[in-house]
C-alpha positions in Angstrom: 0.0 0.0 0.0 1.1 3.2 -1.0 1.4 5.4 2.3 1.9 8.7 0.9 -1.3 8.5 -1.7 -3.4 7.1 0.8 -3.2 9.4 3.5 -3.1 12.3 0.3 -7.1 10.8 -0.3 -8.0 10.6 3.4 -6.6 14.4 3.6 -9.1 15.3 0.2 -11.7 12.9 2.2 -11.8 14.6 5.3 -11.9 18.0 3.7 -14.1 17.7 1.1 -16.3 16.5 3.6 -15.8 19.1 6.4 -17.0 21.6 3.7 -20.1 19.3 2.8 -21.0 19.2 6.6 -20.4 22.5 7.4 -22.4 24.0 5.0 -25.2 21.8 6.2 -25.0 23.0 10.0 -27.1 19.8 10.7 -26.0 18.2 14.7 -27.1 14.5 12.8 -25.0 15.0 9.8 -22.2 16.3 12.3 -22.3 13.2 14.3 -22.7 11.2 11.3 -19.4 12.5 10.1 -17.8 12.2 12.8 -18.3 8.6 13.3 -17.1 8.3 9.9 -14.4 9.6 10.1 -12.9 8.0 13.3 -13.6 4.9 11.7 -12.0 5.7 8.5 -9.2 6.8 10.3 -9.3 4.1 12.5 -9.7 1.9 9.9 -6.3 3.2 7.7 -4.3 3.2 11.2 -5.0 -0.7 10.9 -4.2 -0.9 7.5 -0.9 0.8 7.2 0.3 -1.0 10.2 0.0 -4.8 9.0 
């Protein structure tokens, strides 16, 4: 896995998405995102670490 590419897309991810959810100003959409993105984190942590 390519280290530097992935954690370029999770970088786009995240903000791409901040903007999206900011602009909503919804609390569920906030949570929602937020969930999302621990576990996406989460989720390349585990990855990039095998």
């Amino acid at each position: 896995m390519d280290e530097t590419r992935t954690i370029g897309g999770l970088t786009a991810l995240f903000l791409v998405t901040l903007v999206v959810v900011y602009r909503l100003e919804d609390p569920v959409v906030w949570l929602v995102w937020g969930a999302a993105m621990v576990t996406a984190s989460g989720g390349a942590l585990v990855a990039m670490n095998r």
